[in-house]
Structures are given as C-alpha cells and as structure tokens.
C-alpha positions, 0 to 999 in steps of 0.5 A: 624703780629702774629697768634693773629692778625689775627682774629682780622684783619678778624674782622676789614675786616667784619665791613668795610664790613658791613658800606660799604652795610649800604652806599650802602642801604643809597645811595639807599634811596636817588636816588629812595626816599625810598627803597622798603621793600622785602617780608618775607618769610611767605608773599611769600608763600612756594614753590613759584618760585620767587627768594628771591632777586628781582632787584630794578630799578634804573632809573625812579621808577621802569618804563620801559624805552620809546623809542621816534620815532624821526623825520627828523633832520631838521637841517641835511636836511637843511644843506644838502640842502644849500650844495647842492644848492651851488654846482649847484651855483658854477657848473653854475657859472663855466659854465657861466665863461667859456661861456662868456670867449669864443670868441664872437661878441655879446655884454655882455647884450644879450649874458648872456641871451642866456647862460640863456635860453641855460642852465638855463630856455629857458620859463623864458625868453620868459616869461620875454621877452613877458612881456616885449614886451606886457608892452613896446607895441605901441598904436594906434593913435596918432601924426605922426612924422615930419621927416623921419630918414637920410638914404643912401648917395643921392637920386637917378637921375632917369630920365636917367634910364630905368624903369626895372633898378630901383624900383618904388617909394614906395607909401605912406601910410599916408598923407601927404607924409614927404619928402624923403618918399618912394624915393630910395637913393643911398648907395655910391657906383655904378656898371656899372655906376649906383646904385646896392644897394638902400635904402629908409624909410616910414611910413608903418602902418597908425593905427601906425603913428610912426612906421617907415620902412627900406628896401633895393633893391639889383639890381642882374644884378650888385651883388651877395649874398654869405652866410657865416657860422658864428662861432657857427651858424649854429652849428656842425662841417663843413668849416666855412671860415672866417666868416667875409666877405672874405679879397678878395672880400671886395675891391667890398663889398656893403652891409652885412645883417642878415641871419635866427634864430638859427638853433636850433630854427626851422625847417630847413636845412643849406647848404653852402661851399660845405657842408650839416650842417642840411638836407634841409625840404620840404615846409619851406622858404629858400634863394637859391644861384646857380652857375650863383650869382642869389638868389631866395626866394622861398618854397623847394621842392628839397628833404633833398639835394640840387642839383650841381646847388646850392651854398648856401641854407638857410631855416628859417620857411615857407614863409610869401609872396608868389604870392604877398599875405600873407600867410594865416597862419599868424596868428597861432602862433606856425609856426613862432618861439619858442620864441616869435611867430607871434604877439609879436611887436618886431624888425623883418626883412625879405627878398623877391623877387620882380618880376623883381627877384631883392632882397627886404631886409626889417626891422622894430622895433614893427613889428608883422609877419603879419606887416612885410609882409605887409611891404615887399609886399607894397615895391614890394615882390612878395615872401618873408621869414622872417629872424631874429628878436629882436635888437640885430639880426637885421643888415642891413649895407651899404658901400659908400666906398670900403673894407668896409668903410664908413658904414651905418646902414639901422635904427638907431635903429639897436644894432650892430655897422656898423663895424659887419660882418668885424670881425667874427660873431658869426652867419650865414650872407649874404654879397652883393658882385658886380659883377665888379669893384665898383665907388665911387658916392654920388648922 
C-alpha cells in the first residue's frame, strides 16, 4: 500500500460503514413494522434532560414484559406421587414376602388375611368380615334336618357305670328326637377300664332347626390338661416347648382342642412352662391348671401373678357361664372381642365345667356369644368361657388310637386336618393327656 492508497482505503471503510447502519435501520423496520421517528431538536425543547438517543424496544411494541404466576406442575406431582405409592407397594409386598416365607401351620387363605389386618387395615377386615357374616346368616325356621353328623367311635354301655362316672344324656330340644341325638359316644380309647373322653352332637337351637352342637366331656379323674404355647402365640420371648403335643406324652394323647384369641386381641394374661408372658387381670375368665392335673374355668381374682400352686393360666374375656347362668352382659358388644363382638353368627367354641368338676368343650358354626352359652349350660356348664372363634381356630380332635393316631375331629365343619396340633402350631393349645396307661375300645 502507498501513501496514495490510503485515503482511499479509509474511504471504502466509511461506506461500508454507512451500508452496514442503512441494514441495521432496515432490520429494524422489519422486527417492529415501522421505526419510530426521533424528535428534533426544536420538538424536544432546549434545556431538557432527555437524552438525545432514547433506546427502542425490540420484544413487543415497546410493552413491558408480564411475568405469569404459574401453578403447581401437575405432571411432577403426579409423578412424585405414582413413585411414591409404588415404593409403599414394593415395601409391603417385601413384607408380605417375608411374612408368608415364615414357618407356619395356617393355611395360605387365612394367613394372608391376618398379614392384612396386621399391616394393612385391621377395620377393613372386620368390616368385610361382618359383611360377610350378616349376607351369609341362617333364617329362622324351616325344615330340620334328618340325621345327625357321624361322631366318636360307639356309643357308650351305661348300665354297668355309676351315674357319677358319666354325664347324663343331653335333653333334646327339638322333636322328634333324631337318633343318636344327645347319647355320649365313645372316642376310642379307655382309662382304667372305662371311657375318659365322650362326645355326642344335638340340635341346639329350635328357632334354628339346622344348626347342629358338638361337645366333648372330659372325665378329670382319668385325664389331665396341659397348655402348650404355640410358636408366635402368645407372643414375646419365653420357654415355648415344642409346641406340639410332647413326644413322651403322645403314647397316653386322647384329644387336643383349641385354646383363646390372640393375646393381642384381649384383655388378658398367659401363664405357662414356668413363665409369666402377660400379667394375669383381675375379673376376666381363665382356665387354671394346678399341681395336682385338676382344671377349673373360674373368674381370677389372684392378682397380676399366679401362686406356686398354678401350672398353667390362661384368660380369654370374661365368663360367659357362671352359677349356671348366663352372664347378664351378653349382649354388650365391646366385652366380647375387637373383631367380630357377641352377635355376629360365626364358628365360636367354648370350655366349661360341670358340677362334678369335669370339663365341657363345646363348638358350633352360626353361633352368637349368647347361643354358645346356651349351648354349654344345656350340656351341663355350671361355669364356662369362651375361647376361640371363626373356622379356621376352632379345632377339637379326638384319638381312637395311641401316639396320636386314628384322628377324629368333633364337626366336619372344622378347617383344620385332625393331624393339627402333632405338628407345631402356630398358637397356644390344650392337649387331654391320661393319667394311666390308655386301652384301645370301640363300644
């Protein structure tokens, strides 16, 4: 480049320049529609403080911008909330798992329940369960039935047996009497020459013609009742056993029946294998076992603790029997159980005492708590408790051959096999043990 050059460069610098402002001006006629026109000097006024070049709004015709208040983002929220409804799904099915992956001897059906009412929502299912009961309850009236179920091994000879060594027949109810109705039979096996277990079945309701009665009588001159703790009931930490009828006694085994609700489920104590599980209360029914093999169904008034006299103790609300009568509370619901009450026509079973002081073991299906005390004082109670209820609890099992074999449930109604109670249970139980070696009879 020479000294002649560069003018002219300078030039050619200005004029590109001056087409590059004429683009911009262009530009800015576009985005806005039409540029607006500046004031002159003369329009401004002199002296005035505004500056000369005023800035031109580029986004929207010179407004200001609006700032929108915007809501909850409902699509985060529904996305937080499907997270986290699948993180309590994921939690309870790993609790479920590891539940039912658990050693048990309750069937698939009822124990998936109990994990519902235990970690779910214990009113749901004694909400389905009520409604279930009411849709599923008996009417009164109609036909009777023709013939009573098969039970025990042969009825009993009783003209050679004194009258204080055997119950009396059970009076009928409803006439005509069906055969076999009310008559003790035998279970299979004798002590000291003659029966210590008797069962018979009857019709105990007449407004009910259908509904049937099973009960059991144990002679406590020739047997004793042991409690054993089962394997989660009642529940803490204690000496459990085996929790199945002990190996050394089955050889001399005449029967096994169910014990009382979860302790969970009352107010109530648990005594047994030398150890307290739950304080004993004042006033509630309890099957006491002493020293000497006796039981008694009897209300406690022993205190929190049981004496050095007491093998077993177990409490299940208060008596529904007691000198002969029903107790007058009956029908107040909230006496008798969280879950399904007094009135509801479930499977229920009880235990009483007979005035000679042998045992009374009584079950029924669509059984109210009143019914059931009926039930217990028409076949001879003098004092009796309830103890556990619904199907899948009630168990009563005789054997008509030692070490367990040849089992008999009491109802063909009853869920459980007879072999329950030769395995561990899951629950507390009694086991009817003789007190000499055992004879094999069927008549």
């Amino acid at each position: 480049m020479t000294e002649f050059d560069e003018p002219r460069d300078q030039q050619t610098r200005a004029e590109r320049a001056g087409d590059s402002r004429a683009r911009s001006r262009t530009t800015d006629t576009g985005r806005t529609g039409s540029r607006r026109r500046q004031p002159d000097k003369a329009s401004r006024g002199a002296g005035s403080a505004q500056s000369p070049l005023q800035p031109v709004s580029r986004g929207g015709r010179g407004r200001r911008p609006q700032h929108r208040h915007e809501g909850p983002n409902w699509r985060l929220v529904r996305n937080v909330a499907i997270g986290f409804l699948a993180l309590i799904v994921l939690l309870e099915g790993v609790s479920y798992v590891r539940y039912m992956s658990q050693p048990s001897s309750v069937p698939f059906g009822p124990r998936s329940v109990e994990w519902v009412r235990a970690n779910v929502s214990s009113w749901l299912v004694d909400q389905v369960e009520r409604e279930y009961y009411s849709w599923t309850a008996p009417s009164k009236g109609g036909p009777t039935i023709k013939t009573l179920p098969a039970v025990g091994m042969g009825q009993v000879d009783l003209n050679n047996v004194a009258d204080s060594q055997h119950p009396a027949r059970v009076p009928v109810l409803i006439r005509p009497a069906l055969p076999g109705e009310g008559v003790w039979r035998t279970t299979g096996l004798n002590v000291g020459g003659g029966p210590a277990v008797l069962v018979t079945t009857f019709r105990s309701d007449p407004a009910y013609p259908r509904m049937v009665a099973g009960v059991a009588w144990v002679d406590q001159r020739k047997a004793r009742v042991i409690l054993v703790p089962g394997r989660y009931e009642p529940p803490g930490h204690g000496p459990r056993g085996p929790m199945t009828v002990p190996l050394d006694l089955r050889s001399r085994l005449l029967a096994t029946f169910n014990s009382g609700f979860r302790m969970e489920d009352i107010t109530g104590g648990f005594y047994a294998n030398g150890h307290l599980w739950r304080p004993l209360v004042n006033g509630m029914a309890t099957a006491v076992g002493y020293a000497n093999g006796l039981m008694n169904i009897t209300k406690w008034t022993g205190g929190p603790t049981p004496g050095s006299d007491v093998v077993f103790a177990r409490q299940n609300l208060p008596m529904i029997v007691d000198g002969g009568v029903p107790n007058p509370n009956l029908s107040d619901s909230s006496k008798w159980g969280t879950t399904l009450g007094n009135a509801v026509r479930v499977w229920r079973s009880g235990l009483g005492i007979d005035r000679f002081g042998n045992l009374i073991y009584a079950a029924a299906d669509q059984q109210t708590v009143g019914s059931l005390a009926a039930i217990l004082i028409h076949a001879g109670a003098v004092r009796a408790m309830e103890t556990d209820i619904n199907y899948e609890w009630v168990t009563f099992i005789s054997y008509a051959s030692p070490n367990g074999a040849a089992p008999t449930k009491l109802l063909g109604g009853i869920d459980h096999g007879g072999t329950r109670y030769l395995a561990p249970d899951d629950r507390d139980f009694f086991a009817v043990i003789a007190r000499s070696p055992v004879t094999r009879t069927h008549g």
